[in-house]
N, C-alpha and C positions, 0 to 999 in steps of 0.2 A: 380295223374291225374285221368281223370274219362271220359271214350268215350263207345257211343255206341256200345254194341258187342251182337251177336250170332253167326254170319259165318263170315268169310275174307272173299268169296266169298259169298255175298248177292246174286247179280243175278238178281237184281231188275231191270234191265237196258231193257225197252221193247221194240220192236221194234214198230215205228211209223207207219210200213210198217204191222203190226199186228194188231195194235190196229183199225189204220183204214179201214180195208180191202182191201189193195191196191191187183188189178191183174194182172197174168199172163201177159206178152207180152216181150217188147223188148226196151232196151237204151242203147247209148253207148257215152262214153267223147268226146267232141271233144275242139280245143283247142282254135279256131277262137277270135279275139278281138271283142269285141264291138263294133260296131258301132254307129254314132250320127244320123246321116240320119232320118228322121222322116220316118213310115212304111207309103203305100199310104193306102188313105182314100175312105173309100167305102160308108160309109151312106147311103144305100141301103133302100128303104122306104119298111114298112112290109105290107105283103098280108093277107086282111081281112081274118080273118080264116074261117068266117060264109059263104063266098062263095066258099070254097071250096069244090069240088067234085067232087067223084068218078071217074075214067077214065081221070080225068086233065092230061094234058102232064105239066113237070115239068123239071129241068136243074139243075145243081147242078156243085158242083166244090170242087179239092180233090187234095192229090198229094199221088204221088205211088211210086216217084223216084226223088232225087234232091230237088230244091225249089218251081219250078215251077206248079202253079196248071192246073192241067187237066180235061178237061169238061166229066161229064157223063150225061145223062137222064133216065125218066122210065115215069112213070104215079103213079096216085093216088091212092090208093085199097079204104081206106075210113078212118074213122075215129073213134076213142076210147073213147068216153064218160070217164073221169079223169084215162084215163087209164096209166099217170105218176105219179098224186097226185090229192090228191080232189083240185077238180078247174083246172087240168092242162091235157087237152087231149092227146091225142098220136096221130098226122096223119101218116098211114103206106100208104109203097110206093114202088112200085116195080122197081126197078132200074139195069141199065147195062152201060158196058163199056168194053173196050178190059183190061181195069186193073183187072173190077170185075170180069168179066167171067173169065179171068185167072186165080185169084184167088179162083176163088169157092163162089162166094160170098163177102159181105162187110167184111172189115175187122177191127182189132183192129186196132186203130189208124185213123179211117175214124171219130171216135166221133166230132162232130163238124163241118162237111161237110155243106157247105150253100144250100139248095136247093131256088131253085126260081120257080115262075108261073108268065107269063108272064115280066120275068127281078125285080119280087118284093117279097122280102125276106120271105121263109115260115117258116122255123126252120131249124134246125140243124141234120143230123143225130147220132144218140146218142142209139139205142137199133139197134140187133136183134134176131131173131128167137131161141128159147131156145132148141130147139132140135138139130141145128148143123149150118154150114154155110150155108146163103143162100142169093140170093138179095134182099129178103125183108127187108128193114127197117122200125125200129121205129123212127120219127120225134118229134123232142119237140119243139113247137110252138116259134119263136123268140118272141112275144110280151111277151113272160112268164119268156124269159131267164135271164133278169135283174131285175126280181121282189124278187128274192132273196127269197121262198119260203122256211121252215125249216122243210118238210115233209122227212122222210125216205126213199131212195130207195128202190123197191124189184122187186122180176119179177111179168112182168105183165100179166094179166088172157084174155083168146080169147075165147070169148064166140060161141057158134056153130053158130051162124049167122057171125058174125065176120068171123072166120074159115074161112067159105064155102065162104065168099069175097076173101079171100086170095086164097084160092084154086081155084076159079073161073079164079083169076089172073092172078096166077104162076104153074108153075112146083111142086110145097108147096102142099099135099094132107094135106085133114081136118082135119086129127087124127096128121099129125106133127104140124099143124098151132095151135091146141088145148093147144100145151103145153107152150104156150105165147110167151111172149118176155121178154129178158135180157139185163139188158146196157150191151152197146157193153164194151167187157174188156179193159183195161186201158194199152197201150205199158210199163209196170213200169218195172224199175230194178237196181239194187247196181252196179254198173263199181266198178273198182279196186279192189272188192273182186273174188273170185274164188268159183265156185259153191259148192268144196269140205269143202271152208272154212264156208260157208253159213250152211251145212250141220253136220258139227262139231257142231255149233254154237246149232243148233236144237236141235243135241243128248245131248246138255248139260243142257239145258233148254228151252224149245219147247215156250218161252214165248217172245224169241230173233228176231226170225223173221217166220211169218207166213209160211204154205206151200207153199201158192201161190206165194211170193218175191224169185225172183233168182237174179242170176248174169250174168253180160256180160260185158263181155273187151272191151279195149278201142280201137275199132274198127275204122278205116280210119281216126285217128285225125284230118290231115291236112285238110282233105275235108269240113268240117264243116267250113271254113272262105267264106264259101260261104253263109252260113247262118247267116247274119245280119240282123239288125231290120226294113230293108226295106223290107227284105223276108217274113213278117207275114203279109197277108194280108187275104183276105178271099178268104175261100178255101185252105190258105197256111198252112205250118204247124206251129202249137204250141204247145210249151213242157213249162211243170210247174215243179220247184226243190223244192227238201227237203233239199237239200242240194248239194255244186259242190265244183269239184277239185278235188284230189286222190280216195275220193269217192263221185260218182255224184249218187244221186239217185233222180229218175223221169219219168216223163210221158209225150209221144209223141203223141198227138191229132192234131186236126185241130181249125183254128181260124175260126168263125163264121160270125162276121162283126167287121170292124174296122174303130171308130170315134169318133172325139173331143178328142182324145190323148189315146184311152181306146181301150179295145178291147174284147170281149164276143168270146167262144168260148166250147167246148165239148159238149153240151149238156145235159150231166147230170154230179153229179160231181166226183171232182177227189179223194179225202179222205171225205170229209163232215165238212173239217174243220170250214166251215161258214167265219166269219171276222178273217182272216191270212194275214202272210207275203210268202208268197211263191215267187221262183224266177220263172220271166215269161224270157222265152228263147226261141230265133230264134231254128228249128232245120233243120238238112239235112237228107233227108229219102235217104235211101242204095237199098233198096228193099222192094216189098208186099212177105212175105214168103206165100204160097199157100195151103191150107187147106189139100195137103198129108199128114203131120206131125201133122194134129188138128187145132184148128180156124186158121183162117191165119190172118196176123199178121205184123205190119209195123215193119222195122228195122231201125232206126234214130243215127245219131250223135245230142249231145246237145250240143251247144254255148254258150257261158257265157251269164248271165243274163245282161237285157238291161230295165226290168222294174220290177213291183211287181204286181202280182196276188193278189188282195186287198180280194177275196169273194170266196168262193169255196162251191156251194148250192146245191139245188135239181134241178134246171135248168142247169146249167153251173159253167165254171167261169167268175170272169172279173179281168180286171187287166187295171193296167197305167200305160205309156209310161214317168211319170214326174218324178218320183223316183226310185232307187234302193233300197230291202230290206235292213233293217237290218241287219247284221250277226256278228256271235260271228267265229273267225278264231282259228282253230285245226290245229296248227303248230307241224308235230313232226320230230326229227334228232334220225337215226337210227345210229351205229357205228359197223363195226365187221369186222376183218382180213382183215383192211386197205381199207377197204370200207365204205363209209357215201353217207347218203343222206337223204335231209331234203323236205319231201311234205307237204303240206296244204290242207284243206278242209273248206270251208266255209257253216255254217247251216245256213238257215234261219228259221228254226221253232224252237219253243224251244223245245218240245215233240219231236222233231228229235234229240237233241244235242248230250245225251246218247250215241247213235246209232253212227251217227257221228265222235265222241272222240273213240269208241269201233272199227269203221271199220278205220279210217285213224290211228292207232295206230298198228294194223294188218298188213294192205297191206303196209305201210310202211314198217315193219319186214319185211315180205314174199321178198318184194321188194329187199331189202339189204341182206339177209342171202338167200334167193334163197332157202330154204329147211324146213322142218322141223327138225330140230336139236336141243339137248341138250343142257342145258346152264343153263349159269347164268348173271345174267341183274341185272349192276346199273342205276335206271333210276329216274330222279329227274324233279321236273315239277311247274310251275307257274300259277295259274288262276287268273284274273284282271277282274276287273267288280265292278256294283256298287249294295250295299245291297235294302232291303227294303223300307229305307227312301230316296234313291237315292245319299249315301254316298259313295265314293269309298270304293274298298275293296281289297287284295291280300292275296291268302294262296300259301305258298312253302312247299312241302317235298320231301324228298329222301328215297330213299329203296334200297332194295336187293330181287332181285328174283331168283329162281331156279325150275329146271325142267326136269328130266330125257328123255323125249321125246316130246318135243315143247313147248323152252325159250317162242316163241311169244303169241302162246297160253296163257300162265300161266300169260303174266305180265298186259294185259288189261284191268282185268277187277275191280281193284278198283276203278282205275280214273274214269271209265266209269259208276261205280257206283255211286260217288259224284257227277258228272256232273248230272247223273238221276235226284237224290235229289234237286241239284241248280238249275235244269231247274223245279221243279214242287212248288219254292215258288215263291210267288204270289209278282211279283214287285219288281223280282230280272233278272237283265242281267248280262249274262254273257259276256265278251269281247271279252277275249284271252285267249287259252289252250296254252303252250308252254309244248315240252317235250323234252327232250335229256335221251338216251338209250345207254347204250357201252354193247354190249355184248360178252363174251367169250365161250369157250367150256367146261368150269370146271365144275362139277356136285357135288361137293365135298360140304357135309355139316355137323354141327354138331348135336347131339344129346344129348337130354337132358335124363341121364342115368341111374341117382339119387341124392339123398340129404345127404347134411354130415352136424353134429352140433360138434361145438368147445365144448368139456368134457375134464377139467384138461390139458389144454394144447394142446391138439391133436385131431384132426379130426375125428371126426367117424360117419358111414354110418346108415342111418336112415333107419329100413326096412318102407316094405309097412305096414303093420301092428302097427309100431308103433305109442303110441301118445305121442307127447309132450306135456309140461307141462311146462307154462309160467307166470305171474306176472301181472295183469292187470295195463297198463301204462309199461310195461316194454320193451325195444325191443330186438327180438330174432334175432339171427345173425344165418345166416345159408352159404353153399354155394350151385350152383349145380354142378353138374360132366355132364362136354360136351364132346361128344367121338367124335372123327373123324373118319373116314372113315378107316384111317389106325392103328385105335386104341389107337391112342396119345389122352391124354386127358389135357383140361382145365377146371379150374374151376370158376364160375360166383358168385360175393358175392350177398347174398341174406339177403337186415335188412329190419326187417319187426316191426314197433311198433307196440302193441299189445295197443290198444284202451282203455282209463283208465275206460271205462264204459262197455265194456265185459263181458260177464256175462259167464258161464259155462264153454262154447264151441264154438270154432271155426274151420276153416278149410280152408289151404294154399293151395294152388295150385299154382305151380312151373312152366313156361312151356315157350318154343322159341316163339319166336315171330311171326314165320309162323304157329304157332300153335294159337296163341291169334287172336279169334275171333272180327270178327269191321263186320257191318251194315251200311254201309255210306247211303244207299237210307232211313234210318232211320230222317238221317238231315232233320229238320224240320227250318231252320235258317241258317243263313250267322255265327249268334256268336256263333252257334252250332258247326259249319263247320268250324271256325276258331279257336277252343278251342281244337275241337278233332285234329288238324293238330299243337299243338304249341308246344306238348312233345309225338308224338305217340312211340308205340310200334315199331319200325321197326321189318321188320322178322329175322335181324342179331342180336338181341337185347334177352336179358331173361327178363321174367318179371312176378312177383311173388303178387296175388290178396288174401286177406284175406276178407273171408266174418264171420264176429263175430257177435253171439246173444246179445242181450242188446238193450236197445229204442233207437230210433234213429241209428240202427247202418244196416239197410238193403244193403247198397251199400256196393261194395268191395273197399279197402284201394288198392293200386296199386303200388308198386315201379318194379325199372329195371333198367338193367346193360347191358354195350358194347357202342359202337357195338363189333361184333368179326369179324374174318377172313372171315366168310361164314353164309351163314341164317341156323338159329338154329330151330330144329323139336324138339315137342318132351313132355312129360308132366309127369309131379311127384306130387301127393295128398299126405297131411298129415294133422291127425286128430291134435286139440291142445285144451287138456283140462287147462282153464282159472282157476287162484287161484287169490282171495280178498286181 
C-alpha cells in the first residue's frame, strides 16, 4: 500500500477561531429547545443620515441581564466621513444608562444595539473607544448594514477636530479620543473545553486556537429555555454558532432590526466569513461583567439554533428565521472503569469541523476519565458523507493508542487531522463523525529492537552496520525483535520483494507503527482518503518500506504485520546492496 506520510501527528488542524480573528469575551451552553413562535417584527423605518446632527438626542435599546431589552439614551457627537470603509460613515454617540455607568462604559456584547432619533432606526452600535472603556460609541449606519460590503475591518482614525468633538462631549480628553475607535470585541468562546485544555493545545502548536479564544463552562444550562426565538427582537440578544453541543462555540451580540422573517444585527462582523452557514441562536445574558477586570463584557447562555446567519460582512450579519443550517454531527462514546458516555457536537461551518471533531473528542475524554491519566485507547470511528461528484461515501478504521501521561490528549489528533483535509475540498460534505473509545490504565508497549535474517537454518541478528545483500526480483525474509516492557520478546515476520528493476542499492526501514509517519491534512480527495484508510499502518502493527534506486522506482514498497498485543514504537535501518 502506499499513504501519505511525514509526521503521525500533522497538526494541520487550525482553528477557525484563529484564522478568523475571533475576540475576547464570554459564552456559555445552554440547553433550552427550540422554539417555533415566530420572533416579533420591528420594521422599523431608517433615519435619513444627511439629517443627522450634532447634539441630536437619540434612544437606543440593549439587554444587560435576561432577555428582556432595556432602554438607554445619549446624544449625537458627529460624524466620521468613511470612518468604517470607503462609502460607509461611523456616527459617534455619547450614551448612558444605569447598565452603562455600571459598567464603565459600552460593553462587548452591546454590538448591534439599535439606536433610534425620533423612534426611526439609526444604526447599530458596533465600535468603541481604542484606549479603554468608555460611553462613547461607534454607530454603523442601518441603511449600510445589509449592503453586504467586502471591505476589511481595522481601527478607526480621529482626527483632532473630531477629537476635540468628542472631548467637547464627554468626559474622553483629546489625546485619548485621538487614539480612534475599535469594533467592539466579539463575547466568543469554546464551552466544554477547559482553559487548561485550550492552553495545552497552544503549547503544542500555537496554530490551534488563537490567544484571544478561551473557554467557558457550561454555565446556568437550565436558564437559557428562556431564550426562544421570540426573544430576538431588536435590542434583544443574538448569538451566532461555529458550532453547538458538548462544544458550543460563539458569539453573543445584539440583534439590530427584525423583518420579513430575517434579521440584521452586530454591526460589524462577526469572523468576515461573508456568504456562510452559521447557527443564529436565541441567547440569555447572566450579567455585564464591569470593566474592573478590563473591557466589560456580556456573559450569556446559548440556545439551540432556530435559524441560519446566511452573511457575516463588514456591516453586520443577517440571517433567516426559514431554515436551519446545515451540519455535519460529531458523535463520540467514551468508555473507562465502568463508566461511558456518549456526547455530540454539531458544526456548521466547514473550516470549523476540524476544531469541532478535535474539541468534542477531548471534552468527551476529560468528561469520562475525570483526569489526566495514562493509557491506552482502542478507538475505531466512521465518517459518512458525500464526495466531490455528490456520490455517497464511508471510511472506517481502527487503532490503538498509548500515552504515559494523557490517553486523551494523544488519541485526537488524526481524526481531527483528516477531517481538516475533508472539510478544505471543494464539494465535499461531510455527514457524520461517529467514534467509540475504551480506554484502560496499561501503558505497556512494544519495541522494535532489531533485525534478524534466516542464515543456514537459524536466525541471526543483523548489526547497525551491516549490509545485506539480495537478488533483484528476489524476496528477503527478515524478522523484527519486539521487547516488552518486561523484556519478553516477539518477533514480527518482515518479506520484503526486492524490485526486479533495482539497481545498486537500497535501504529498509523497519519500524512500529506508532512510529510510521501519515499527514492526513495532506488528502487532497475523498479516493485519496479512502485508499489511505483501506490497509493502513495501525500503531500496533510493524511495517517495513523499501526505497530502491532504479527508473521508476522512487516511492517506497510497503508491507506489515500484526496487529500485536500493544502499539509498537520503535525503528531499525538497513543498508541492502542489489546483485543483477
Amino acid at each position: 500500500m502506499t499513504r501519505p506520510s511525514t509526521t503521525r501527528r500533522g497538526r494541520a488542524l487550525v482553528a477557525s477561531t484563529a484564522a478568523a480573528g475571533l475576540f475576547l469575551g464570554a459564552a456559555a451552553v445552554a440547553s433550552g429547545p427550540a422554539q417555533s413562535a415566530e420572533p416579533a417584527e420591528d420594521c422599523t423605518p431608517t433615519y435619513p443620515q444627511e439629517q443627522i446632527t450634532a447634539d441630536a438626542a437619540v434612544t437606543g435599546l440593549t439587554v444587560s441581564e435576561g432577555t428582556t431589552p432595556e432602554a438607554f439614551e445619549g446624544s449625537i457627537i458627529g460624524v466620521l466621513d468613511d470612518g468604517i470603509a470607503p462609502g460607509v460613515d461611523m456616527i459617534m454617540a455619547d450614551l448612558t444608562s444605569p447598565a452603562i455607568d455600571a459598567a464603565g462604559g459600552i460593553w462587548s456584547g452591546m454590538s448591534g444595539s439599535p439606536v433610534y432619533i425620533d423612534g426611526q432606526l439609526v444604526g447599530a452600535v458596533a465600535y468603541g473607544l481604542s484606549w479603554g472603556s468608555s460611553p462613547i460609541a461607534g454607530i454603523t449606519p442601518f441603511a449600510e448594514m445589509d449592503d453586504y460590503l467586502t471591505s476589511g475591518t481595522r481601527r478607526v482614525d480621529v482626527d483632532a477636530r473630531a477629537a476635540r468633538q468628542i472631548a467637547a462631549s464627554s468626559d474622553v480628553t483629546a489625546s485619548q479620543a485621538e487614539q480612534g475607535f475599535r469594533q467592539l470585541r466579539m463575547p466568543v468562546g469554546i464551552s466544554g473545553m477547559t482553559q487548561k485544555r485550550i492552553d495545552m493545545v497552544r503549547e503544542s502548536d500555537k496554530k490551534y486556537f488563537s490567544e484571544q479564544t478561551y473557554a467557558v463552562g457550561a454555565v446556568g444550562r437550565a436558564a437559557a429555555a428562556d431564550a426562544t426565538e421570540e426573544t430576538i427582537v431588536a435590542g434583544g440578544n443574538l448569538a451566532t454558532t461555529l458550532s453547538y453541543g458538548d462544544v458550543t462555540a460563539g458569539a453573543v451580540g445584539t440583534a439590530t432590526s427584525v423583518c420579513g422573517g430575517e434579521v440584521v444585527g452586530f454591526g460589524h462582523p462577526f469572523a468576515f466569513f461573508g456568504e456562510t452557514t452559521l447557527g443564529l441562536n436565541p441567547a440569555d445574558a447572566l450579567y455585564v461583567q464591569p470593566d474592573s477586570l478590563g473591557a466589560p463584557f456580556k456573559v450569556a447562555n446559548i440556545a439551540p439554533a432556530v435559524g441560519t446567519i446566511t452573511d457575516d460582512r463588514t456591516t453586520g450579519i443577517t440571517g433567516t428565521f426559514a431554515t436551519l443550517p446545515d451540519t455535519t454531527t460529531v458523535a463520540s462514546t467514551v468508555s473507562f472503569d465502568g463508566r461511558e458516555r456518549t456526547g455530540s457536537s454539531d458544526a456548521y461551518v466547514k473550516r470549523f469541523l476540524a476544531d469541532t471533531v478535535f474539541g468534542q473528542l477531548l471534552v468527551n475524554h476529560d468528561r469520562v476519565l475525570d483526569s489526566y491519566i495514562p493509557g491506552t485507547e482502542a478507538q475505531s470511528w466512521t465518517i459518512t458523507g458525500t464526495d466531490e461528484l455528490g456520490a455517497p461515501f464511508e471510511i472506517s478504521s481502527a487503532d490503538t493508542y498509548v500515552s504515559d501521561y494523557d490517553i486523551s490528549f494523544e488519541s485526537v489528533f488524526e481524526l481531527a487531522d483528516l477531517a481538516y483535509a475533508l472539510s478544505r475540498i471543494d464539494g465535499v460534505q461531510v455527514d457524520d463523525i461517529t467514534v467509540d473509545s475504551d480506554v484502560d490504565t496499561s501503558t505497556d508497549t512494544l519495541k522494535v529492537t532489531g533485525l534478524q535474517q534466516r542464515k543456514g537454518g537459524e536466525w541471526t541478528t543483523i548489526g547497525r552496520r551491516t549490509n545485506l545483500v539480495a537478488k533483484a526480483g528476489s524476496t528477503l525474509d527478515l524478522r523484527a525483535v519486539l521487547t516488552a516492557v518486561d523484556d519478553t520478546v516477539t518477533y514480527a515476520p518482515v518479506s520484503v520483494k526486492i524490485p526486479s528493476r533495482a539497481k545498486r542499492s537500497a535501504f529498509l526501514v523497519v519500524q512500529g507503527g506508532a512510529s510510521d509517519y501519515t499527514n492526513n491534512y495532506r488528502i487532497k480527495s475523498v479516493a485519496q482518503a479512502v485508499k489511505a484508510y483501506a490497509d493502513p499502518v495501525r500503531n500496533d502493527e510493524v511495517s517495513a518500506e523499501l526505497y530502491a534506486n532504479g527508473k521508476g522506482l522512487r516511492r517506497s514498497f510497503v508491507t506489515q504485520s500484526g496487529p500485536y498485543d500493544e502499539v509498537v514504537r520503535g525503528q531499525r535501518y538497513v543498508d541492502i546492496r542489489v546483485r543483477r
